[in-house]
Structures are given as C-alpha cells and as structure tokens.
LUMPAKOL-657093 format. One record per atom (N, C-alpha, C): residue in one letter; z, y, x. Coordinates in Angstrom, 1 decimal. Example, Ala and Ser with C-alpha at 12.3 -4.5 7.8 and 13.67 -1.06 7.14 Angstrom:
# LUMPAKOL-657093
resn	w	v	u
A	7.8	-5.7	13.2
A	7.8	-4.5	12.3
A	7.8	-3.3	13.2
S	7.1	-2.2	12.8
S	7.1	-1.1	13.7
S	7.9	0.0	12.9
***
This chain:
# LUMPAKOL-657093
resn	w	v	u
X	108.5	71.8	-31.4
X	108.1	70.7	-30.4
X	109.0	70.8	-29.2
X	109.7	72.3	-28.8
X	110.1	71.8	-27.7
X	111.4	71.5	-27.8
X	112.2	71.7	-28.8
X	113.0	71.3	-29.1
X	113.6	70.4	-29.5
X	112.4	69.2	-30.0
X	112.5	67.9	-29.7
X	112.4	67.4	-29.2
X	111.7	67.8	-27.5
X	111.5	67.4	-26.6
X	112.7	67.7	-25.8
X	113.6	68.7	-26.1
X	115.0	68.7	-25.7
X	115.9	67.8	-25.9
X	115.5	67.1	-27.4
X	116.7	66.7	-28.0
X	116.7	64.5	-27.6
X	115.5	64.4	-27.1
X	115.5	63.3	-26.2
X	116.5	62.5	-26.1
X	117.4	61.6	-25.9
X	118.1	61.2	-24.9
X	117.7	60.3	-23.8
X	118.8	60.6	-22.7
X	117.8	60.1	-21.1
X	118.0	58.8	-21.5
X	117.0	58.1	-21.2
X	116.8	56.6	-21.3
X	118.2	55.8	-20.1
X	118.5	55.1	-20.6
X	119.6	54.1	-19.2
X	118.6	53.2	-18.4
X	118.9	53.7	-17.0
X	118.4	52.7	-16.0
X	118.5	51.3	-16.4
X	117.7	50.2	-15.9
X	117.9	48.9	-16.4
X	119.0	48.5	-15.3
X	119.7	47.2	-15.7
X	120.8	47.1	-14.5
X	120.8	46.4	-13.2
X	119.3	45.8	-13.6
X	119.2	45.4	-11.9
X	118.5	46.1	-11.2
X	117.9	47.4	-11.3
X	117.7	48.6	-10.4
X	119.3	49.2	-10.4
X	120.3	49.5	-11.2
X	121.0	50.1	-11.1
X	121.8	49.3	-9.8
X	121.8	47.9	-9.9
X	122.8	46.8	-9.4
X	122.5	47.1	-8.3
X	120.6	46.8	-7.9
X	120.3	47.5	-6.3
X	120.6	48.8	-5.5
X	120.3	49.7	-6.6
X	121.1	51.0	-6.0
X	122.6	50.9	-5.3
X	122.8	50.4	-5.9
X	124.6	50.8	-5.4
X	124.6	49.6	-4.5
X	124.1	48.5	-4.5
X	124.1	47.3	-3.5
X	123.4	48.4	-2.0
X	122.6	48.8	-2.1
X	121.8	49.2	-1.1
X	122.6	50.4	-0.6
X	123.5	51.3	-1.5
X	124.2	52.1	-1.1
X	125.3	51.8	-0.4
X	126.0	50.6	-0.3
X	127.2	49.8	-0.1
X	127.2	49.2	1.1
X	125.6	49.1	1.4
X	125.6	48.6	3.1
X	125.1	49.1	4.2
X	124.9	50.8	3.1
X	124.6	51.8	4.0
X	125.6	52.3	4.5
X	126.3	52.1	3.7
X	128.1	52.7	4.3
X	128.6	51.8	5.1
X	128.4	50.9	5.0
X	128.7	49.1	5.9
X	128.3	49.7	7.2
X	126.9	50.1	7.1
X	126.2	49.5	8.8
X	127.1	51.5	9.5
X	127.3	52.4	8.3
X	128.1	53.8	8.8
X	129.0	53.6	9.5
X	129.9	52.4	9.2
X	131.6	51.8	9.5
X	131.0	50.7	10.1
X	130.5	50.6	11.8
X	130.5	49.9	12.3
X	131.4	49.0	12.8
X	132.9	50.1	12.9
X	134.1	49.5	13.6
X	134.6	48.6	12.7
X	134.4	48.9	11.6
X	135.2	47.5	10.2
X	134.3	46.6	10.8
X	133.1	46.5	10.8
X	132.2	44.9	10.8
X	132.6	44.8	12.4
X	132.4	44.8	13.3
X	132.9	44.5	14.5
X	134.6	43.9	14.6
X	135.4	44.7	13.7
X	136.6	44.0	14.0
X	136.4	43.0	13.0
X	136.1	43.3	12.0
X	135.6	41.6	11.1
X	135.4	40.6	11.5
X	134.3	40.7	12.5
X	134.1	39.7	13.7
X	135.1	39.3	15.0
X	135.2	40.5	15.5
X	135.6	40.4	17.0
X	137.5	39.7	16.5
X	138.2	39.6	15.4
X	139.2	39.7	15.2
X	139.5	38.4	15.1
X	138.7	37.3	14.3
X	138.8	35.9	14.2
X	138.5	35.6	15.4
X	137.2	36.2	16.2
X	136.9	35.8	17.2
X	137.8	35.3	18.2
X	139.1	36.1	18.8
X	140.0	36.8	19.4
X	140.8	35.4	19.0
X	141.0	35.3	17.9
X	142.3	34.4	17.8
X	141.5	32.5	17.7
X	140.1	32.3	17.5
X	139.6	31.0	17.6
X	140.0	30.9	19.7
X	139.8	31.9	20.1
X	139.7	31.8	21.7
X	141.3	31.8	21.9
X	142.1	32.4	21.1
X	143.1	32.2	21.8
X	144.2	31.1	21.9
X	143.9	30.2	20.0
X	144.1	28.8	19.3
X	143.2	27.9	20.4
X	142.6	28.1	21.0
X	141.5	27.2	21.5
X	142.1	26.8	23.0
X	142.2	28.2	23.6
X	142.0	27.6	25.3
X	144.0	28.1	25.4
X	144.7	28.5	24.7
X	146.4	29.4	24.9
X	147.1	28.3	23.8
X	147.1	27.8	23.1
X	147.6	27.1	22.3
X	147.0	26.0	22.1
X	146.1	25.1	22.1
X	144.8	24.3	22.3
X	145.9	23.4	22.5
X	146.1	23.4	24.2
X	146.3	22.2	24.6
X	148.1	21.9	24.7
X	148.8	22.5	23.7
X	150.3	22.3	23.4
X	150.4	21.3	22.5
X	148.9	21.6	21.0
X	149.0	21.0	19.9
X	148.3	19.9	20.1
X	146.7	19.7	20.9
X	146.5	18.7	21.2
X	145.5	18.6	22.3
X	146.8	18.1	23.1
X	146.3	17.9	24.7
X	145.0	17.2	24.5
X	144.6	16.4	24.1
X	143.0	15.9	24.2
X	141.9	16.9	23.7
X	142.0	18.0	23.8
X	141.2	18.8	23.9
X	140.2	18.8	22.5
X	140.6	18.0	21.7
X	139.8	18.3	20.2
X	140.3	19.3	19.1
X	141.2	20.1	19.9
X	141.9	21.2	18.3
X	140.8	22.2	18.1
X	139.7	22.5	19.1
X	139.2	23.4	18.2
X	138.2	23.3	17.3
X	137.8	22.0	17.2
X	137.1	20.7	16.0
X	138.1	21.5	14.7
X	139.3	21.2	14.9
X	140.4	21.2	13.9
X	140.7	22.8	13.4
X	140.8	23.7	14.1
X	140.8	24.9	14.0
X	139.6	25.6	13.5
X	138.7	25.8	13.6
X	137.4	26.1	13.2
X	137.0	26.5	11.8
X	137.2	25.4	11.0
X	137.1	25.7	9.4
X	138.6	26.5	9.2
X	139.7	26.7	9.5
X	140.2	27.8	9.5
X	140.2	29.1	9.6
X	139.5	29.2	10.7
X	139.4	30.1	11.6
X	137.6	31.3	10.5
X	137.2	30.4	10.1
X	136.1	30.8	9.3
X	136.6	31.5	7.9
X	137.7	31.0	7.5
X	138.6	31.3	6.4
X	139.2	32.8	6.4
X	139.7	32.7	8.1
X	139.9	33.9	8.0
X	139.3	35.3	8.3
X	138.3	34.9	8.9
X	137.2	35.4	8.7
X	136.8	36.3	7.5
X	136.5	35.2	6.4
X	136.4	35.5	5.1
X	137.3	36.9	4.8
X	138.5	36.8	5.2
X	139.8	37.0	4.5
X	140.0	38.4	5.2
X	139.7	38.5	6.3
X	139.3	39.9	7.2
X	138.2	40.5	6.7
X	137.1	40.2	6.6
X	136.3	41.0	6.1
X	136.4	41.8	4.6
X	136.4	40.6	4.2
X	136.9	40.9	2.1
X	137.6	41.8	2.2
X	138.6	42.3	3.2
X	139.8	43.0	2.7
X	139.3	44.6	2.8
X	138.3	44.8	3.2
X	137.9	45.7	3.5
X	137.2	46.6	2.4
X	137.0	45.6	1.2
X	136.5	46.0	0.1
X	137.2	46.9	-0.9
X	138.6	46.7	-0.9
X	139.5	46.9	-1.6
X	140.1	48.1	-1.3
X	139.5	48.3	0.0
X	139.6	50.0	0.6
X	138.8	50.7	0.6
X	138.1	50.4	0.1
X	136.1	50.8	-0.2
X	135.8	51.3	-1.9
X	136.3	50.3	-2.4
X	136.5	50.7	-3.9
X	137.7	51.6	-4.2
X	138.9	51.7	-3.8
X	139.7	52.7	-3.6
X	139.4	54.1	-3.6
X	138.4	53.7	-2.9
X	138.5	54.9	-1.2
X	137.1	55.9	-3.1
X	136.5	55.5	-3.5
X	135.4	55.3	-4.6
X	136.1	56.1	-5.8
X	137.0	55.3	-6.1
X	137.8	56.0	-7.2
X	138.6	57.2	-7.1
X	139.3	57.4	-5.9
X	139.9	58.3	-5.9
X	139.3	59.4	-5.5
X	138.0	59.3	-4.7
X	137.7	61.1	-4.5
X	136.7	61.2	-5.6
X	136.2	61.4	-6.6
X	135.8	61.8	-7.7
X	134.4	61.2	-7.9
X	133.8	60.2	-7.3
X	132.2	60.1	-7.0
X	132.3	59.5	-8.6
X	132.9	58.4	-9.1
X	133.3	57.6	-10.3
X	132.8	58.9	-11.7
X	133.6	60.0	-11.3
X	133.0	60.5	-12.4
X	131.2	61.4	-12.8
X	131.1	61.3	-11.7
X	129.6	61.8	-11.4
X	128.7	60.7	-11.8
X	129.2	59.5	-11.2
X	128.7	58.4	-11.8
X	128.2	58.1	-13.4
X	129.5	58.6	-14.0
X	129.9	58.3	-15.4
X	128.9	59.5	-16.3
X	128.3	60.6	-15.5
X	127.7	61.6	-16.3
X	126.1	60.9	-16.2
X	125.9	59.8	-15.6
X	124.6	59.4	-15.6
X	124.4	58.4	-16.6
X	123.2	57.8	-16.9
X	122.7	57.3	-17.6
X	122.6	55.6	-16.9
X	124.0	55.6	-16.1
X	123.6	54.0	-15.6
X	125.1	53.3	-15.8
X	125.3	52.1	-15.6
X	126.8	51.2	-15.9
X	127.5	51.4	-14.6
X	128.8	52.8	-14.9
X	129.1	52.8	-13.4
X	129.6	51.6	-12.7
X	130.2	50.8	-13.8
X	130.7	49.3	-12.9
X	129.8	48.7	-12.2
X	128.8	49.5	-11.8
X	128.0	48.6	-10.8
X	128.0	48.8	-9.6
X	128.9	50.0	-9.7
X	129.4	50.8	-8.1
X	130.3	49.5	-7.5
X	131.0	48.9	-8.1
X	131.9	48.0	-8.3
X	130.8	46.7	-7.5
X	130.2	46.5	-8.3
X	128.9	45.2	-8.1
X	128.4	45.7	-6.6
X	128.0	46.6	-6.5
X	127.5	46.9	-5.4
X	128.9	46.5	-4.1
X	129.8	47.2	-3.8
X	130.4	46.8	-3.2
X	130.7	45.1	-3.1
X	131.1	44.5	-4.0
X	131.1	43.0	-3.9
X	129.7	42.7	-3.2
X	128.7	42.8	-3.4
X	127.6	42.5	-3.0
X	127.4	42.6	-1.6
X	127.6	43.6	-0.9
X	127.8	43.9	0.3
X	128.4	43.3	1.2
X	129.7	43.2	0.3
X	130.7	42.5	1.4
X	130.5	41.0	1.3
X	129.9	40.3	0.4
X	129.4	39.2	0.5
X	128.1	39.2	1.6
X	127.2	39.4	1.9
X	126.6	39.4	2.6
X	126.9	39.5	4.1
X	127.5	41.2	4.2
X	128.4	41.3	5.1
X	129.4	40.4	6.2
X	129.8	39.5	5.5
X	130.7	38.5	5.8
X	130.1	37.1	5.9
X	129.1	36.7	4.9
X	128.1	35.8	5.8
X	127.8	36.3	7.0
X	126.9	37.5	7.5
X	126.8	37.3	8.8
X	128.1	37.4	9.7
X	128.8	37.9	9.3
X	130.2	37.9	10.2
X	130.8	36.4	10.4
X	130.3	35.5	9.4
X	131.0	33.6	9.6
X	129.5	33.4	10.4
X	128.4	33.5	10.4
X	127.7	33.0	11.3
X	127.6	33.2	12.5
X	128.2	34.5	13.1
X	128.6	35.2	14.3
X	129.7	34.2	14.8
X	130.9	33.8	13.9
X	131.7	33.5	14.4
X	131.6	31.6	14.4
X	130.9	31.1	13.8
X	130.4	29.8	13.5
X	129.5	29.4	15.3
X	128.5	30.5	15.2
X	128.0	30.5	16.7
X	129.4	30.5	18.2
X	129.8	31.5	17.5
X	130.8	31.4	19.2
X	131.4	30.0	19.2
X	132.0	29.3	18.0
X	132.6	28.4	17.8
X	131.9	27.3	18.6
X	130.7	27.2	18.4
X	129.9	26.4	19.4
X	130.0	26.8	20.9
X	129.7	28.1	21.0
X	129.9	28.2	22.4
X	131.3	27.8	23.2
X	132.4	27.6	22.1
X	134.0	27.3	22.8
X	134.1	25.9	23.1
X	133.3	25.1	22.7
X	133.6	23.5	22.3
X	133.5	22.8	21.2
X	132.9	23.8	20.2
X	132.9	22.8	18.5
X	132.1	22.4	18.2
X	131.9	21.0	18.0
X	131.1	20.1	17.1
X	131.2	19.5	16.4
X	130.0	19.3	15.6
X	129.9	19.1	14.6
X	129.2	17.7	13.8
X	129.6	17.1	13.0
X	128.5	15.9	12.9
X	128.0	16.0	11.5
X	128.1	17.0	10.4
X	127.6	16.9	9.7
X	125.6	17.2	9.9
X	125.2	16.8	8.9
X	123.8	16.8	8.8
X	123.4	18.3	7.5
X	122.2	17.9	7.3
X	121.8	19.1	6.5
X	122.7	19.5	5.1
X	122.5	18.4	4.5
X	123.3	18.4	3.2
X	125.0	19.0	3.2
X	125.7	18.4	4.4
X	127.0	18.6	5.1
X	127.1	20.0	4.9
X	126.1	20.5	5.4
X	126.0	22.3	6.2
X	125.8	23.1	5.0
X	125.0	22.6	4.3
X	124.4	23.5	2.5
X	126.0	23.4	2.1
X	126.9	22.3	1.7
X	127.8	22.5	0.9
X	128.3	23.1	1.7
X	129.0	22.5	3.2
X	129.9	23.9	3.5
X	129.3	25.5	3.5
X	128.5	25.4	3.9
X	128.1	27.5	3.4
X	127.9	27.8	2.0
X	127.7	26.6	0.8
X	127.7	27.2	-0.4
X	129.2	27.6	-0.9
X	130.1	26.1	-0.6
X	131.7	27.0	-1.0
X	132.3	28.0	-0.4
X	132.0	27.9	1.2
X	132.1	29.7	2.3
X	132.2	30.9	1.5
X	130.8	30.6	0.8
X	130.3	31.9	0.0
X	130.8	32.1	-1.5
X	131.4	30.7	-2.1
X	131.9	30.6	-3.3
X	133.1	31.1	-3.0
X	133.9	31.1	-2.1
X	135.4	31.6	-0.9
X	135.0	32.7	-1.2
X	134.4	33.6	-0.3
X	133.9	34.8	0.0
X	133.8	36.2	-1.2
X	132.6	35.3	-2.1
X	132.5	36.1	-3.5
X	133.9	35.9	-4.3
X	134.8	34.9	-4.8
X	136.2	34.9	-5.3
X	137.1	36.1	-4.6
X	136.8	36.0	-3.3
X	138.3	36.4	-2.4
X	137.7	38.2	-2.7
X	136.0	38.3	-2.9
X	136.1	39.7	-2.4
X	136.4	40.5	-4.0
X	136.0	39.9	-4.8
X	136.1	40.3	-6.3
X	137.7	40.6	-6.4
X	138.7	39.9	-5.5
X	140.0	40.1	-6.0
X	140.5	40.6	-5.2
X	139.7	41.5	-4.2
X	140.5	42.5	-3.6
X	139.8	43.6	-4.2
X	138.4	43.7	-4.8
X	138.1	45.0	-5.4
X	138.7	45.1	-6.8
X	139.6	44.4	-7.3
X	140.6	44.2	-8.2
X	141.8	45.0	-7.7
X	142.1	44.9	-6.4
X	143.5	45.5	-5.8
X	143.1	46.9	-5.3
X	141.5	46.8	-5.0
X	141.5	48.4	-4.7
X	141.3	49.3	-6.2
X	141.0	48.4	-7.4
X	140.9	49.3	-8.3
X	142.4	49.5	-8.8
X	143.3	49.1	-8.7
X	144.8	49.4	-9.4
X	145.4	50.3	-8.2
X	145.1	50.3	-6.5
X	145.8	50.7	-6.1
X	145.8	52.5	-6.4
X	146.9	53.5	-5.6
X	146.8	54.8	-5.7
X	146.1	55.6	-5.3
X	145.6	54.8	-3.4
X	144.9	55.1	-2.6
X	144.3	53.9	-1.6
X	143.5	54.7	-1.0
X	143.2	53.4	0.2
X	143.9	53.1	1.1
X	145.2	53.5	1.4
X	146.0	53.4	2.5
X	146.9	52.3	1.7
X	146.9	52.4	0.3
X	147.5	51.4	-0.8
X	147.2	50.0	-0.4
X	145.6	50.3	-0.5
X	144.9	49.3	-0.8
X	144.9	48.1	0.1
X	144.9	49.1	1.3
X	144.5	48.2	2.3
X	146.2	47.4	2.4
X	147.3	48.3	2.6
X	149.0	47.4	2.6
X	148.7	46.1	1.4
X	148.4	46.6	0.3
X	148.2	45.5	-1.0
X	147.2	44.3	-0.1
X	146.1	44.6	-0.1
X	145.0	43.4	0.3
X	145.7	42.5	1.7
X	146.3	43.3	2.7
X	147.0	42.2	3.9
X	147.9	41.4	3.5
X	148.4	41.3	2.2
X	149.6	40.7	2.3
X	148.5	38.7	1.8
X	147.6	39.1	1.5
X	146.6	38.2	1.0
X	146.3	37.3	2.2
X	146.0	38.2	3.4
X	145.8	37.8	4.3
X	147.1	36.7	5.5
X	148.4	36.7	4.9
X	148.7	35.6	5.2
X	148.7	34.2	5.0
X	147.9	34.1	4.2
X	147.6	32.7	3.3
X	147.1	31.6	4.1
X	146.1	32.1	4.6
X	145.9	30.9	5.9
X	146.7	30.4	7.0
X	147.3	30.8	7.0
X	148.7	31.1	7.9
X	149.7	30.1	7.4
X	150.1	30.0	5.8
X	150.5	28.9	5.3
X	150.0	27.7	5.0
X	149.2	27.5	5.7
X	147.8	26.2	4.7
X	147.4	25.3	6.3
X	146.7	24.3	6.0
X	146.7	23.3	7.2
X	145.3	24.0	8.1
X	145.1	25.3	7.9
X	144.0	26.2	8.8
X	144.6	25.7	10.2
X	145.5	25.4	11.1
X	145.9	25.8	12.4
X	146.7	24.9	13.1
X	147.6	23.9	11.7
X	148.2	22.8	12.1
X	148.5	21.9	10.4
X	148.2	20.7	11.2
X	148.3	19.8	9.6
X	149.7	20.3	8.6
X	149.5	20.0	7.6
X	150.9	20.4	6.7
X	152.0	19.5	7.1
X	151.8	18.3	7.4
X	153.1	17.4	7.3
X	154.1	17.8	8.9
X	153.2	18.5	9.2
X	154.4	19.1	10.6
X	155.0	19.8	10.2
X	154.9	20.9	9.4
X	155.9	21.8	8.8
X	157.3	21.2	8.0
X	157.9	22.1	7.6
X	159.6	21.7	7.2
X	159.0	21.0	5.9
X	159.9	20.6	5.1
X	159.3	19.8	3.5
X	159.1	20.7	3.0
X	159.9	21.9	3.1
X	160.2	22.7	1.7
X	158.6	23.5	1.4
X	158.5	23.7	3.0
X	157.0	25.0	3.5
X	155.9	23.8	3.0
X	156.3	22.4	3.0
X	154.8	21.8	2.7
X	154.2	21.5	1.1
X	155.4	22.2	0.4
X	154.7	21.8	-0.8
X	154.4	23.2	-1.6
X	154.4	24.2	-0.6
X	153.5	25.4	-0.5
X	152.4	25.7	0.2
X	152.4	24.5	1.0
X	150.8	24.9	2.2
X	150.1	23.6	1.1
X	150.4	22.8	0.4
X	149.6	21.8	0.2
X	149.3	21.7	-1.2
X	149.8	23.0	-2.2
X	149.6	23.8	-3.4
X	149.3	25.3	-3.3
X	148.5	25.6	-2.9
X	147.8	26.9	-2.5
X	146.8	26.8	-2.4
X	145.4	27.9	-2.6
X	144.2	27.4	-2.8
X	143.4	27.5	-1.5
X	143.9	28.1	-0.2
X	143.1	27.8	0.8
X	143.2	26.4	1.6
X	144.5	25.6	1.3
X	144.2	24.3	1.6
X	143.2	23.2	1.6
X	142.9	23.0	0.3
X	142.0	23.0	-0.2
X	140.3	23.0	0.2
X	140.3	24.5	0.1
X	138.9	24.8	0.9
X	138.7	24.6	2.0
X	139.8	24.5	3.3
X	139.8	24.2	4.4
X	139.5	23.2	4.8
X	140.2	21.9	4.0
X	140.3	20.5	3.8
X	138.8	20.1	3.8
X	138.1	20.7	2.6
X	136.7	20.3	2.4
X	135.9	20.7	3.3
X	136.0	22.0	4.1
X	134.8	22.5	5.1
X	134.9	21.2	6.3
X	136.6	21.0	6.3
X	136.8	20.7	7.7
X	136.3	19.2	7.6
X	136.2	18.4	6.2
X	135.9	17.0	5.5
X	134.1	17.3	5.9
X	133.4	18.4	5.4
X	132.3	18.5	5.5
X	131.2	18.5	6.8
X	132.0	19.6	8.1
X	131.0	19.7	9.1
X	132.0	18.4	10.3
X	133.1	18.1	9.8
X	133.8	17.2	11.1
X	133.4	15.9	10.5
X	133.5	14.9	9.3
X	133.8	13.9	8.7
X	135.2	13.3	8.4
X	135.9	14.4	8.4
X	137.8	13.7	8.1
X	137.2	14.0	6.8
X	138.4	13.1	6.0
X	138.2	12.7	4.7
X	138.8	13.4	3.9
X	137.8	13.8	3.1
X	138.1	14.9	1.5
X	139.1	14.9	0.6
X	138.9	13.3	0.2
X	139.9	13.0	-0.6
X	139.8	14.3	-2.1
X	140.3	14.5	-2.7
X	140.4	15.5	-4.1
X	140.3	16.7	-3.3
X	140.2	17.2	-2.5
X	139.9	18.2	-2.0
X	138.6	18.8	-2.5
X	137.8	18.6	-2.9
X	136.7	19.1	-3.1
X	136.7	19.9	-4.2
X	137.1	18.9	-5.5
X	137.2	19.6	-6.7
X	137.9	20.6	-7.2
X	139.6	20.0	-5.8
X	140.4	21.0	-6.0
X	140.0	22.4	-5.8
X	139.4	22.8	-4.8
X	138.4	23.9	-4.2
X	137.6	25.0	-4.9
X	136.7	23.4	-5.7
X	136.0	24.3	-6.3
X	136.7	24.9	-7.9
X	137.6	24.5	-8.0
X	138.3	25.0	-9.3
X	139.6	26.0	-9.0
X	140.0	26.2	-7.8
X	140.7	27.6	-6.8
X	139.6	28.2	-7.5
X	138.9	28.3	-6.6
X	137.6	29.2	-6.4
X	136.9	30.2	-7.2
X	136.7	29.2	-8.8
X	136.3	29.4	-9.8
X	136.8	30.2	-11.0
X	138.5	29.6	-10.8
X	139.3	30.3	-11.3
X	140.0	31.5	-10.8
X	140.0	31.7	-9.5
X	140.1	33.2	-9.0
X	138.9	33.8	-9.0
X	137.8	33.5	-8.7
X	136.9	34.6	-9.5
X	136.5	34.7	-10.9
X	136.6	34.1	-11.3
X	136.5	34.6	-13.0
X	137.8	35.5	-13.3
X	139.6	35.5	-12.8
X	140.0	36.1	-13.2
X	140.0	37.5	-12.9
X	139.6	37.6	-11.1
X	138.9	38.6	-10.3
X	138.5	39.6	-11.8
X	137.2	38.8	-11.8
X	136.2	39.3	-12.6
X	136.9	40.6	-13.6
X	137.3	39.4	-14.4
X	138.4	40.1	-15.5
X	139.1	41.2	-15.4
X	139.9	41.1	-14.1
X	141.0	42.1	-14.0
X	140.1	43.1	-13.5
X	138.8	43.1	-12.7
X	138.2	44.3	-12.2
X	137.8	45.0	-13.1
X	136.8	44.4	-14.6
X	137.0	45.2	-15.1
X	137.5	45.9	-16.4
X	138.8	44.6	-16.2
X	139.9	45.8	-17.2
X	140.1	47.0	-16.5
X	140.8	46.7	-15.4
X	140.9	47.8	-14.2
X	140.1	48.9	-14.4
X	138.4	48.7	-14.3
X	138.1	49.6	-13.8
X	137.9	50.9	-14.7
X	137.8	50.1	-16.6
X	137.6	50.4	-17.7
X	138.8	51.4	-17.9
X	140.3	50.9	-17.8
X	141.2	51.7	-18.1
X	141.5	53.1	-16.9
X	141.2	52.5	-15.7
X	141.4	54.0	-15.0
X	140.6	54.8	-15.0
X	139.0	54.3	-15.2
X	138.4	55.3	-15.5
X	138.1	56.1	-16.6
X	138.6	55.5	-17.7
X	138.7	56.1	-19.4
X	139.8	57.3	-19.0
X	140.6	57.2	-17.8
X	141.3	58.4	-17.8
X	141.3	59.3	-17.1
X	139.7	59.3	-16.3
X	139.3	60.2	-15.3
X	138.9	61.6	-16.4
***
C-alpha cells in the first residue's frame, strides 16, 4: 500500500491557476521595480510637454499640435513600457528559476504568460496616466463613447502584439543587458511614422517607410478615432499589423522558449 501510494504521479495544476500564479507573480515584481513603471510614465510624459509647449508652436503656430501629437505620444508609451518585458523574461531564463519551474508539475510557458500579462495591464494604466495629463496640456477630444472603446481596444491590441514580441527578444537574447539593446532598437519606430509630424513633410524616399510600417497605421486610426481626421484604410490596415505581429510573436516565443529550454 505504501508503495503505491508512492508510485502516484503529482497531478498537473490546471492552466488557469497556473496562468494566475505567474500573472500575480509578474506584478509583484512590477509594483518591486517601481522605477521602470514611473519612467514608463514620466518618459512619454516628458516628451508630450516638451512636443507640446518647445516645439508646439514651430510646427503649428495655432496652437492645435498637441490634438496631433497625442495618439503618438500614447504609442510610445506603449513602446516604453513593453520594452521592459523582454528584460524581464531574460532576466527569467538566465538565472536558473526556468529550471525549477520545469521540475514542477505545471506548463512553465506560463512564466512567459504571466509576464505578457502584466505588462499589458501595466501599461494600460501607464496610457491612462498619460491620456490624463494629455488633457491637462490642452488635448481634446470629440470622440464619443464608441470612439473611446475602439481607440483603447486597438491600444491594447498595440500593447499585447508589441509586448509578445519583445518577450520573443528577451527569450533569444544572452542576457538582459541584451535584451534590453535588442528591444530599443524597436523603439524607434514611432519616430519614423506620422506620430509627431505628417509623412508628406519628410524627404520621398523616408515617406514610403513612415507610410508602410505598422505604427502608421495605428496612429492614423487612434488619431481618426478620438480627433475625427479621417481613417481612410487605416483601420484595417491596423488591425491586420497587429494581428499579424502577435500571432507571429506568439510563434516565435514559443519556439524560443521550447528550444532554449530543452537545453537547460
């Protein structure tokens, strides 16, 4: 008898207790690293104030660029915060916790889940932090309710794509010091896209790179959604960026995470 009762095997956690566990673990280390969510914030913040009242009135003396800047400015937001994931999952794989993981009886890719999870949340409140100041600088808005649902549902469709494919870059990189060089280079994208000034100002050659890239796009639509400038194909274009960088996210995280850890 007792030998049978040895020979047992531990039953596997089901995966949405497992998914919560490591979700709940992920933003206990979030609220640990207060300085990441603060500069998350304080960093877009920094530059909507400085586009707004230092450069504002060069690009447009009538005082409406920060109407114009705003859905950019929310983007990169996104793009700041996310990056922070890829240093998180890194930071995961390389000191040994992965394999501790792996001696339990749960799906470690949920360590994985958990982080995305977090940082999606995480970064909602970090765009409503910065959506608020936005108001306090001069920005308005004329969308209505429906306006506001779609813009925060593709925010977050942005958000979950952009953070899946940096915990893709923290799972290939060597370290987190990797990770984090890998994930900034992502971070100039907004930078090339009509976030800050329309495309057709730029040289030709730069515009048929700001106006074929997928944060155009999304920008286009937020900025179509809470201002009323017109959409035009922007929308679908958006949501098919979107969709198709997180599903391939997806993919590569966990080929990724399957082959480096098969060799722990």
């Amino acid at each position: 008898m007792m030998n049978a009762t040895r020979n047992v095997p531990a039953r596997n956690a089901s995966l949405g207790v497992v998914n919560a566990v490591f979700i709940a673990r992920s933003i206990r280390l979030s609220l640990r690293n207060a300085e990441a969510l603060i500069m998350a914030i304080m960093l877009p913040v920094m530059l909507m104030l400085l586009f707004t009242y230092v450069f504002g009135g060069a690009i447009d003396p009538g005082g409406d660029y920060v109407d114009y800047v705003v859905p950019g400015i929310i983007l990169l937001c996104a793009g700041f915060g996310s990056a922070s994931t890829a240093v998180d999952v890194a930071h995961d794989m390389t000191n040994g916790i992965i394999d501790r993981f792996r001696t339990m009886p749960i799906r470690s890719l949920s360590v994985i889940t958990g982080h995305v999870a977090a940082s999606l949340a995480r970064n909602l409140l970090a765009t409503g932090v910065v959506i608020g100041v936005a108001f306090l600088v001069g920005f308005r808005s004329s969308a209505g309710f429906p306006e506001w649902l779609g813009a925060i549902g593709l925010i977050a469709l942005f958000i979950l794509a952009l953070t899946w494919l940096f915990a893709a870059i923290g799972l290939i990189a060597g370290s987190p010091s990797a990770a984090s060089g890998y994930g900034f280079i992502l971070l100039f994208l907004p930078y090339l896209s009509s976030a800050f000034v329309p495309t057709e100002t730029m040289p030709r050659w730069l515009q048929g790179v700001a106006n074929h890239q997928p944060i155009t796009p999304v920008i286009e639509t937020i900025r179509g959604l809470l201002t009323g400038t017109p959409i035009g194909d922007s929308a679908w274009l958006a949501a098919v960026w979107c969709l198709g960088i997180l599903l391939v996210a997806i993919a590569w995280s966990v080929a990724a995470f399957r082959r480096k850890a098969g060799k722990r």
